[in-house]
C-alpha positions in Angstrom: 9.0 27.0 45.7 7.1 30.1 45.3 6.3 32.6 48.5 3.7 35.4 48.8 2.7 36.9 51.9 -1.5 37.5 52.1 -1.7 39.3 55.3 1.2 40.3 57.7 0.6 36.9 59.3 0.2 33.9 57.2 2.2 32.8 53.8 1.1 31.3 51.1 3.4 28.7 49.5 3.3 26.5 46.1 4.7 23.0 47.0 7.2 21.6 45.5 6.5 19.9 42.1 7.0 16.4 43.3 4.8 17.0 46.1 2.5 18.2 43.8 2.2 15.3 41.9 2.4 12.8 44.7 -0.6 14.9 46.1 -2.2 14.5 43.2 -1.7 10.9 43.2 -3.1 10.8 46.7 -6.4 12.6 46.7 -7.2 10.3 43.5 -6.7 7.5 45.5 -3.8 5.1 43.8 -4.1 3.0 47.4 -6.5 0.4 48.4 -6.1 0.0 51.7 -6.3 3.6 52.8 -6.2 2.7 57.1 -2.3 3.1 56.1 -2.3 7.0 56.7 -3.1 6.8 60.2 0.1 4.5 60.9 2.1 7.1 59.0 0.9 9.6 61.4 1.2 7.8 64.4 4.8 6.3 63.4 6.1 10.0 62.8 4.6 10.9 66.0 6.3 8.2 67.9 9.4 9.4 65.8 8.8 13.0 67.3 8.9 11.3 71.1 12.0 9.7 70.2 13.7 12.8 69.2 12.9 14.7 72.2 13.8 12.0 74.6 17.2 11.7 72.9 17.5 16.0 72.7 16.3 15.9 76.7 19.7 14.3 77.5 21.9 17.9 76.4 19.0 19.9 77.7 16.9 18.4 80.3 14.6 21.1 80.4 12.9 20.6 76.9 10.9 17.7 79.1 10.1 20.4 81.5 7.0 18.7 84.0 6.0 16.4 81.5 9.4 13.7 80.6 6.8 11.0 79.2 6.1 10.7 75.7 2.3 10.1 74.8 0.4 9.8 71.4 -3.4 11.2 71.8 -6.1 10.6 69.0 -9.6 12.4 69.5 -12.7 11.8 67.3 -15.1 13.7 66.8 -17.8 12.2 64.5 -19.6 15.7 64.4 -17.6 17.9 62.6 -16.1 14.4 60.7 -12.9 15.1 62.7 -9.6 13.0 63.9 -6.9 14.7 65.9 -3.7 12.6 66.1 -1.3 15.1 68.8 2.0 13.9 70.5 4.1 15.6 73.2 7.4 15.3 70.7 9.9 17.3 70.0 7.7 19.7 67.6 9.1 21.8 64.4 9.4 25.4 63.9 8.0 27.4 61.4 10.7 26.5 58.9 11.0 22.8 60.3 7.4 22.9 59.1 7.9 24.0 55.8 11.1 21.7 54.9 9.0 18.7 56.6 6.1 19.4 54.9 6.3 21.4 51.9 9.6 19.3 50.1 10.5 16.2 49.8 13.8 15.5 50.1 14.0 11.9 49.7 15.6 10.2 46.8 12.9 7.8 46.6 9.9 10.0 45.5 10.6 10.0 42.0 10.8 5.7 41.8 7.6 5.7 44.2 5.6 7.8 41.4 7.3 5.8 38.4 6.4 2.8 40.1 2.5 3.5 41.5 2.0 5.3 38.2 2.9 2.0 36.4 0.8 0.2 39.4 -2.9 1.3 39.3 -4.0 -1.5 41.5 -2.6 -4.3 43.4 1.2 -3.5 44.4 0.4 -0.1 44.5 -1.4 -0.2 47.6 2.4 -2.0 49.4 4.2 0.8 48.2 3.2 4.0 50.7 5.8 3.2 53.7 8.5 2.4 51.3 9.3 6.2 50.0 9.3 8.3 53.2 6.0 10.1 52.5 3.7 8.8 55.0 2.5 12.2 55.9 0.9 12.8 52.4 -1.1 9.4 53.0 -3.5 12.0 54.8 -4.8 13.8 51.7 -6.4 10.3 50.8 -9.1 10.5 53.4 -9.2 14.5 54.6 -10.5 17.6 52.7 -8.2 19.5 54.7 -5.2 18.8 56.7 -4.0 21.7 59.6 -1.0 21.0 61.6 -0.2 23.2 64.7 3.4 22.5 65.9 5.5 24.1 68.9 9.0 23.4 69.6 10.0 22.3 72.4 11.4 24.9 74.5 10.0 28.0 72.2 7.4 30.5 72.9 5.9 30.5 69.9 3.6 27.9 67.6 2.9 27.9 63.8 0.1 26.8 62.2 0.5 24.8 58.5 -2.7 24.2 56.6 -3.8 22.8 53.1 -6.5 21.4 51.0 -3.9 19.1 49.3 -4.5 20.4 45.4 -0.9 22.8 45.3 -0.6 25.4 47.8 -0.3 25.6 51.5 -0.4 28.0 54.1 1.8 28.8 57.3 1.2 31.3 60.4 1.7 32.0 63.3 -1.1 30.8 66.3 -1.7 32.0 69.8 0.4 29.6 72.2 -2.8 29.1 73.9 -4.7 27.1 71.3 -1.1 25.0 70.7 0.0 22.1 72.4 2.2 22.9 75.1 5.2 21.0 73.0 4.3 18.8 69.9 2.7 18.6 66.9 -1.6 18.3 66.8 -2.8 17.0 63.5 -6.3 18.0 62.4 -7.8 15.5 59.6 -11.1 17.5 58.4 -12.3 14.2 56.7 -13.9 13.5 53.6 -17.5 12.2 53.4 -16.8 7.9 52.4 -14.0 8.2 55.1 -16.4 9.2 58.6 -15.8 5.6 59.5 -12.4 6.9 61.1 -14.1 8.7 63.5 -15.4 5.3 64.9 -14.0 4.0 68.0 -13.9 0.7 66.7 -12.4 1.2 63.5 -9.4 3.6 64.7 -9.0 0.8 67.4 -8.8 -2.1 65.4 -6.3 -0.4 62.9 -4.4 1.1 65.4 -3.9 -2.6 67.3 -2.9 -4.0 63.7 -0.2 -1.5 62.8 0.6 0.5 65.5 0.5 -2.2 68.5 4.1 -2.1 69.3 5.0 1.9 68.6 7.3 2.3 72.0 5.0 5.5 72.9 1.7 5.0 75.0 -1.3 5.9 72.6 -4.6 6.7 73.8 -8.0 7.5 72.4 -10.7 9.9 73.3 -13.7 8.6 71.8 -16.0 11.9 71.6 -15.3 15.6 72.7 -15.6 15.7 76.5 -14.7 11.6 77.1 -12.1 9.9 79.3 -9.2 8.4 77.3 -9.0 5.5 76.9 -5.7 3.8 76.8 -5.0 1.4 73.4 -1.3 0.3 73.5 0.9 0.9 76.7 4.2 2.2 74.9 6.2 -1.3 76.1 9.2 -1.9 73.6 8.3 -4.9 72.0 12.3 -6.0 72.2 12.2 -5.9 75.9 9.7 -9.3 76.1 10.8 -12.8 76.0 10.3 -14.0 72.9 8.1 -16.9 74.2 5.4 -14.1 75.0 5.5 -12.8 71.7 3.4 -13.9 69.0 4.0 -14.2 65.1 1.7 -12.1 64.3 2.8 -9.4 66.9 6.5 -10.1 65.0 5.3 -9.1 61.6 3.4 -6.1 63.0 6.7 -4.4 64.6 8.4 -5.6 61.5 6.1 -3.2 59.3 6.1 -0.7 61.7 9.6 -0.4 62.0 10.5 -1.1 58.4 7.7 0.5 56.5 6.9 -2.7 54.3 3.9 -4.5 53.8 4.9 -7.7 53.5 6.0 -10.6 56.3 9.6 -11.1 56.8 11.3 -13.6 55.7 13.6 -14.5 58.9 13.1 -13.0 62.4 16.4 -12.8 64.8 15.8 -11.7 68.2 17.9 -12.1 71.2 19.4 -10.9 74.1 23.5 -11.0 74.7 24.5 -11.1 78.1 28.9 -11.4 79.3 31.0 -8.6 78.0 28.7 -6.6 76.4 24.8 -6.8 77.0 22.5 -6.1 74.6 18.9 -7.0 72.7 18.7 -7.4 68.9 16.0 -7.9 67.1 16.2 -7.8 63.2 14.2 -9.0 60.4 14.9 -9.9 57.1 12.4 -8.6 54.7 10.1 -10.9 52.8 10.8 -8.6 49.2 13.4 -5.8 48.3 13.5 -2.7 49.8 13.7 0.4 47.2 16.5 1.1 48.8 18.6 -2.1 48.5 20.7 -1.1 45.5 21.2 2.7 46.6 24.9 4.1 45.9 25.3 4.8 49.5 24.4 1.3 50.4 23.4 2.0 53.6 21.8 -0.4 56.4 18.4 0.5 58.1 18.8 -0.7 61.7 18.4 1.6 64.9 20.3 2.3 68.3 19.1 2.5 71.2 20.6 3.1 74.5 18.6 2.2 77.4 15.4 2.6 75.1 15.9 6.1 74.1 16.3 6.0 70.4 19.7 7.9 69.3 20.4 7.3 65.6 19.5 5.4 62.7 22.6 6.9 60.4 24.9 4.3 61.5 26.4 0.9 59.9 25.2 -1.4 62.6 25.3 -4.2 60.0 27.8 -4.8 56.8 26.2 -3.1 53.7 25.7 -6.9 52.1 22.8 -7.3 54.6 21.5 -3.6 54.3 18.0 -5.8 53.7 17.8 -6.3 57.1 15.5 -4.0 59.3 15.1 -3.5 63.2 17.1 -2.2 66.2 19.9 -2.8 68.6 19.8 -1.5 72.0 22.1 -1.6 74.7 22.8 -0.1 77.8 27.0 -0.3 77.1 26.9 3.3 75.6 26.6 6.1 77.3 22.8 8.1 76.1 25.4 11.1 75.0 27.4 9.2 72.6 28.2 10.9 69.9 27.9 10.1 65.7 31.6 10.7 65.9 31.7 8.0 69.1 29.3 5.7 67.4 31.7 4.9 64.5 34.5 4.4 66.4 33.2 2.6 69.2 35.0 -0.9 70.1 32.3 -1.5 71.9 29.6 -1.4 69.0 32.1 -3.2 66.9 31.6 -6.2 69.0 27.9 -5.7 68.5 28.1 -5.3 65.4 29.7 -8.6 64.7 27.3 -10.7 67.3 24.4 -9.6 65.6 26.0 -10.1 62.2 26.9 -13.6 63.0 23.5 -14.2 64.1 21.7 -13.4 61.5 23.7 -15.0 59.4 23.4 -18.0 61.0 19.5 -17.7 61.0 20.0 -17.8 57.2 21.7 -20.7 56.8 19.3 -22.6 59.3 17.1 -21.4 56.5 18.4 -22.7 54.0 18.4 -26.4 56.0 15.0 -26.1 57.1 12.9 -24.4 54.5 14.6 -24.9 50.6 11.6 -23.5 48.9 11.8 -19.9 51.2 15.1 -19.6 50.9 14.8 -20.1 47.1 12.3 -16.5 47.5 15.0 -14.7 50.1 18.0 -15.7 47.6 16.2 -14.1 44.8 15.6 -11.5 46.4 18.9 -10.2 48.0 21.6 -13.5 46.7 23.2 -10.5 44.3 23.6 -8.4 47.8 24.8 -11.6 49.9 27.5 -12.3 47.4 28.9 -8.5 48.3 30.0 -10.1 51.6 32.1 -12.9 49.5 34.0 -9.8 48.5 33.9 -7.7 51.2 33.8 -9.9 54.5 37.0 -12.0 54.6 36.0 -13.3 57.8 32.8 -14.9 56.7 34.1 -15.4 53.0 33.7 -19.3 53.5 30.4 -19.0 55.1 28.5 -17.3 52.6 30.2 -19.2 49.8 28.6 -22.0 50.9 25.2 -20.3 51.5 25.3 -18.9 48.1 23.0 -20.3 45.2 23.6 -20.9 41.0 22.3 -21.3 37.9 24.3 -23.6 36.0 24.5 -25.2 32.5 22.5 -28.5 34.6 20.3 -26.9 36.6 17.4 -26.1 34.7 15.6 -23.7 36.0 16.3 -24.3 39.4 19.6 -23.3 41.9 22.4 -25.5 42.8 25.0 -24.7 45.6 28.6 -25.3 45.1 27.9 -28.7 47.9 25.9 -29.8 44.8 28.2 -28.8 41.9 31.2 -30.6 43.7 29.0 -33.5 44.5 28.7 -34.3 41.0 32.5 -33.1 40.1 34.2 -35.3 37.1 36.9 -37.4 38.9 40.0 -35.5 39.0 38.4 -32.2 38.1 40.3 -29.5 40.5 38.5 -26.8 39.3 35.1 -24.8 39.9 34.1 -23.9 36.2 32.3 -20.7 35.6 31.3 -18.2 32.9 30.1 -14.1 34.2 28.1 -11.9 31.4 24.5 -9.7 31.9 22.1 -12.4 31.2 21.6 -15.9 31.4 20.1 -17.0 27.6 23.3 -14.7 26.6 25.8 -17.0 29.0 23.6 -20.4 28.1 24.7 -19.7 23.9 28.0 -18.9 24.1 30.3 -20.9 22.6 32.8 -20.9 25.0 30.6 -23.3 27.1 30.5 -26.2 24.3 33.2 -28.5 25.0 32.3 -28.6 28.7 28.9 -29.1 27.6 29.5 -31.8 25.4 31.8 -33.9 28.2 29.2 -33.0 30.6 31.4 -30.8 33.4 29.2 -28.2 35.0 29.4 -24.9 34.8 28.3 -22.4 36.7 25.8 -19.1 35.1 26.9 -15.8 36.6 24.9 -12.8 36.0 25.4 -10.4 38.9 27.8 -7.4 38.2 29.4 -8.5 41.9 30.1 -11.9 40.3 33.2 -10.6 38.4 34.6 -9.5 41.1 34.3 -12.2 43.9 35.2 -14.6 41.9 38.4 -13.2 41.6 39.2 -13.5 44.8 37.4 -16.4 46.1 39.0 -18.8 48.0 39.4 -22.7 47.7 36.0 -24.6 48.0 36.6 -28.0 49.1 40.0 -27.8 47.6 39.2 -26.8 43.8 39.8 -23.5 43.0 37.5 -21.1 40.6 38.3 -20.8 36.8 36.5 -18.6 34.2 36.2 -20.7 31.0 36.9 -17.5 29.1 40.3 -17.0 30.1 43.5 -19.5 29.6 43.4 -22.6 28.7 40.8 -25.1 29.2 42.2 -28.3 29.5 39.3 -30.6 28.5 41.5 -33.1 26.3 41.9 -35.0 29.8 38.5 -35.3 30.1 36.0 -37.8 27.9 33.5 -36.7 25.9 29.7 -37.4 26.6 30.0 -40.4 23.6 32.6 -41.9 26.0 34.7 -41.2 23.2 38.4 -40.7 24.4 39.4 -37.3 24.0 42.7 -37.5 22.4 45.3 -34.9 20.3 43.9 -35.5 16.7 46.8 -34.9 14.5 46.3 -31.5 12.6 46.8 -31.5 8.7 49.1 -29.3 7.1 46.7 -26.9 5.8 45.8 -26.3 9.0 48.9 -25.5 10.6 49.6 -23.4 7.6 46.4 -21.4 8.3 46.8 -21.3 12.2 50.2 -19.8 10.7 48.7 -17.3 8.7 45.5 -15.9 11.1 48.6 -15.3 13.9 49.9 -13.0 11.2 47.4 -11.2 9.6 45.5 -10.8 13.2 49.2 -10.1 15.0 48.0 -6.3 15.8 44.2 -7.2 17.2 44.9 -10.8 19.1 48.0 -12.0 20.9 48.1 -15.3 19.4 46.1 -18.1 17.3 45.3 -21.2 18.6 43.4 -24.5 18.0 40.6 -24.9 20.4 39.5 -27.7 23.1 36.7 -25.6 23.9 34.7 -25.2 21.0 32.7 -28.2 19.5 29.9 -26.7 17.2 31.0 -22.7 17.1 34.0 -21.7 14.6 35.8 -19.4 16.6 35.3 -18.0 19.9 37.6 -15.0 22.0 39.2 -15.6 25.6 41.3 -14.1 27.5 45.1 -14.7 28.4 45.6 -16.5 31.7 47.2 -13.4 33.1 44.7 -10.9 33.9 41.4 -10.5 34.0 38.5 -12.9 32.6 36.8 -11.2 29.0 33.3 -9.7 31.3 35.9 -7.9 34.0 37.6 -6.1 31.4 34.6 -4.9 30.0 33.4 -3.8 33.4 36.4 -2.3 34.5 36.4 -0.5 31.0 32.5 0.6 31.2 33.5 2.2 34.7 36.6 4.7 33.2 38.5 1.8 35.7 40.5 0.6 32.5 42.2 2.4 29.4 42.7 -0.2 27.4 41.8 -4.1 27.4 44.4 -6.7 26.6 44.2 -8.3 23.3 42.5 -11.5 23.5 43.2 -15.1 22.2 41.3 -16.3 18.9 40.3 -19.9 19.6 39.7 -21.6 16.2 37.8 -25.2 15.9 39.6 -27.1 13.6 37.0 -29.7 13.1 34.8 -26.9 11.9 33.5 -27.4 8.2 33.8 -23.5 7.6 37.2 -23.6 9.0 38.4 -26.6 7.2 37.1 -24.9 3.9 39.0 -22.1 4.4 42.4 -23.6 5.4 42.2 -25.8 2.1 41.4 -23.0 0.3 45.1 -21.3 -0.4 44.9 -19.9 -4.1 46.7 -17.1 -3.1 43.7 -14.2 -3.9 42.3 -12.1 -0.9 39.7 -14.6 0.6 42.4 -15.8 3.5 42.5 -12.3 4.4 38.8 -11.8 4.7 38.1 -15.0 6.2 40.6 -15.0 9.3 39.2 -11.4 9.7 35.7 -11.9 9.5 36.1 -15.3 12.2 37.9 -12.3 14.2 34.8 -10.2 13.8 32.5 -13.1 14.1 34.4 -13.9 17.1 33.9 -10.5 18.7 30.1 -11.2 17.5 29.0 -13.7 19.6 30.7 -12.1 22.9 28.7 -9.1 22.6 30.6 -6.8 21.2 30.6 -5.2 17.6 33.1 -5.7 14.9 35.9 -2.7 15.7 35.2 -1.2 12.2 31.6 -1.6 10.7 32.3 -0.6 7.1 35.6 -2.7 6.9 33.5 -5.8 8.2 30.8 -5.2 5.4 32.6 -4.9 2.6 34.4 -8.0 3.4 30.7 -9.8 4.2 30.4 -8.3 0.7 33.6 -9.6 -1.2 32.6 -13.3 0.0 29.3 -13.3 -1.1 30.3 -12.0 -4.2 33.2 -14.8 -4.6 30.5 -17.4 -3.5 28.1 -16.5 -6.0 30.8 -16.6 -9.2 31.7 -20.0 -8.2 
């Protein structure tokens, strides 16, 4: 950013190049539904409130004779005018220029991908999502001026711009600033007077705003008694019977920034040892946020109402989906970050309300299949984190979780199902993890089960590779990867009730088995005939010691792993190719090139590429070339 001084009052400064182009992208209008800004205004002004109550309790005199928060909105149809002014905590001169000059959220550069990509329809969902609510202004005003004065200073600064790259900041006469706060003036455009209407600011502000824990009132025209439109009462505070759905879903957006309606609502009050209220929601589509590195959750504390933090695990990072508040009068309104993450007491919390919602899942899942098919979608890959990382409610979400399989079509199927329909004395829980299901559905490692009809189950999550490994019993089978050990299929039938018996192997077979083990010694560990395979030549998997064939490569992608351990070749013996070749023992090269090229084959249709290209083609090369003598 760029500074030069004008005068010896006011700056000039460049914004930021994101903010820039997210201006940009405002005053051109990439939303729809533009009444969004003035819930972005109002929900940062509430914020404001929040953070001078919760600043009050270290230094009671930043309240001084006025301890209630308020939000005020003026109109003046006139001079095409709206004032939105709150009693907050207020920003400094340089609190104004880091709040509203940069953006520091990681999100910007996804929200412009994504509304650049968007020109109608999502787009207009997208605004709360990112953390740039204030820009939303720039859609409707020509000019934007922001007078702000800290709470407990003695001086106010003024921030102004036009929206197209540059803004300005000075310093104003106390007297025309709020005593403490912030006043927004919108100096609006022609096609957006209407939101100097009574009714129109009313009606939106009811919608979206209805449930901000901050009175707001409206003066209708300059000179007018105000008018009183919500009355600041925490919405968490009511019994839930006097609470509608639609009242639900408008605290949900307001508290969550989304658009949509969620998908479960939890709210409760916990009275004995410790009393508090919850009330969370699960969202009704992803956050932006979900997969974020730092994986954090998005509820609020509150102690006795006055907001103190939203930078706190309140819930396990598998439901970081969830969105809303906790608040409890156990902690004292001082409490520390340092306090919050070690409190015992907030533990407890923590694990009532996780329960909870958990539970409200799974009633989910009984009650309504076809919306808990949309919610797994959504966050399933995030849900199976707990399966990992939540011993205590390993079991739980096990059985909550959902599959593709090699018989499910194109629906899910849980593991109730999959052990349901279990061959008779099949102990296992089959399944096969890669990065996409067509890849999983053609591997060859999947044929024998497929042809003696033992589901399997698809896994394409990145956390499926890991879970697995440490999943517990489900009703008594245990989980195997089909690509690793043995499979064991001869005890089961095949799906032509044919009995699945040792056929005896020729001699030439033996001798070849014999001869791949050799010639392959320094790539595989060993050579074997295969139970698995039933229409593919060859296929790799992995000893039984170990990891399965996708964890190594994961482990190895991440720097987590030097070196992988050499696999097994698997080699079909009823094969055509592979009976060719065993017959074939006229002591010239083509042995050679054929075990290696079924290595590199092999290595082929598990997604990897041969180890040496060249070597690989000139072999491809000496067998056509054989082929076509012949």
């Amino acid at each position: 950013m760029t500074t030069t001084a004008t005068h010896n009052t006011a700056e000039n400064h460049i914004f930021e190049a994101d903010v820039a182009r997210l201006l940009h992208m405002m005053v051109h209008s990439v939303y729809s539904d533009k009444d969004v800004f003035l819930r972005e205004l109002i929900s940062n002004a509430a914020d404001a409130s929040e953070k001078l109550r919760f600043e009050a309790i270290a230094t009671p005199t930043m309240l001084a004779n006025d301890p209630d928060g308020r939000i005020t909105l003026s109109l003046d149809e006139e001079k095409r005018q709206l004032v939105v002014e709150d009693n907050g905590i207020g920003m400094s001169r340089d609190e104004l220029i880091e709040a509203l000059g940069t953006i520091a959220r990681s999100g910007t550069r996804a929200f412009m991908e994504r509304i650049e990509a968007n020109k109608t329809g999502e787009s207009a969902q997208l605004i709360g999502q990112f953390g740039v609510g204030f820009y939303s202004c720039f859609m409707v005003a020509e000019r934007v001026d922001v007078v702000s004065r800290r709470a407990g200073a003695d001086e106010a600064w003024l921030w102004s711009s036009d929206g197209r790259g540059s803004y300005s900041v000075s310093p104003v006469d106390v007297v025309d600033a709020p005593p403490r706060g912030t006043r927004i003036t919108l100096h609006l455009m022609e096609d957006a007077k209407t939101y100097t209407s009574r009714w129109s600011v009313e009606r939106i502000v009811k919608e979206q705003s209805g449930h901000v824990p901050v009175p707001i009132t409206m003066i209708e025209k300059p000179g007018a008694e105000a008018i009183q439109l919500t009355d600041g009462t925490a919405l968490w505070t009511r019994s839930k019977s006097d609470i509608s759905a639609e009242e639900y879903t408008d605290f949900y957006r307001g508290i969550s920034g989304q658009y949509d309606e969620p998908a479960v609502t939890v709210h409760f009050r916990a009275e004995g040892r410790h009393e508090y209220t919850a009330l969370a929601f699960v969202s009704g589509s992803q956050p932006f946020d979900m997969f974020d590195p730092d994986r954090k959750g998005r509820m609020k504390l509150y102690v006795k109402r006055v907001f103190i933090t939203d930078d706190t695990e309140l819930m396990p990072r598998y439901l970081r989906f969830v969105r809303g508040l906790i608040d409890t009068a156990d902690l004292p309104l001082n409490v520390s970050r340092e306090m919050i993450q070690a409190s015992p007491i907030l533990a407890a919390i923590r694990k009532g309300v996780t329960s909870r919602v958990v539970a409200a899942i799974e009633k989910l899942a009984e009650t309504d299949a076809d919306a808990f098919i949309r919610f797994w979608e959504n966050f399933g890959s995030v849900v199976k984190e707990g399966i990992y990382e939540d011993f205590e409610r390993r079991l739980q979400l096990i059985a909550l979780s959902r599959f593709r399989t090699t018989v499910s079509s194109d629906g899910y199927r849980s593991l109730a199902d999959y052990v349901k329909d279990a061959k008779q004395d099949q102990s296992a829980i089959y399944y096969l993890t890669g990065n996409s299901l067509n890849q999983l559905k053609a591997s060859p490692q999947l044929e024998g089960f497929r042809a003696r009809g033992i589901e399997v189950l698809l896994l394409t999550d990145s956390i499926d590779s890991f879970w697995v490994m440490n999943a517990p019993e489900f009703e008594g089978r245990t989980f195997k990867s089909i690509t690793q050990g043995a499979a064991d299929l001869a005890q089961f039938a095949t799906s032509n009730d044919e009995a699945a018996t040792n056929s005896e192997v020729s001699a030439d077979l033996e001798n070849f088995i014999a001869f791949a083990r050799e010639t392959l010694a320094g790539q595989v560990s060993d050579v074997r005939a295969s139970d698995r395979l039933t229409e593919s030549a060859v296929c790799l998997v992995a000893s039984e010691q170990g990891y399965d064939r996708q964890m190594e490569k994961i482990l190895q992608g991440a720097g987590r792993l030097q070196s992988a351990a050499k696999p097994i070749l698997e080699i079909n013996l009823e094969h055509p190719l592979v009976k060719g070749i065993a017959a074939k023992d006229d002591g010239s090269s083509l042995r050679e090139d054929a075990a290696l090229l079924l290595l590199d084959q092999a290595r082929i249709l598990d997604g990897d590429r041969p180890v040496d290209p060249r070597a690989f083609a000139e072999r491809l090369t000496r067998v056509f070339q054989r082929a076509l003598q012949s």
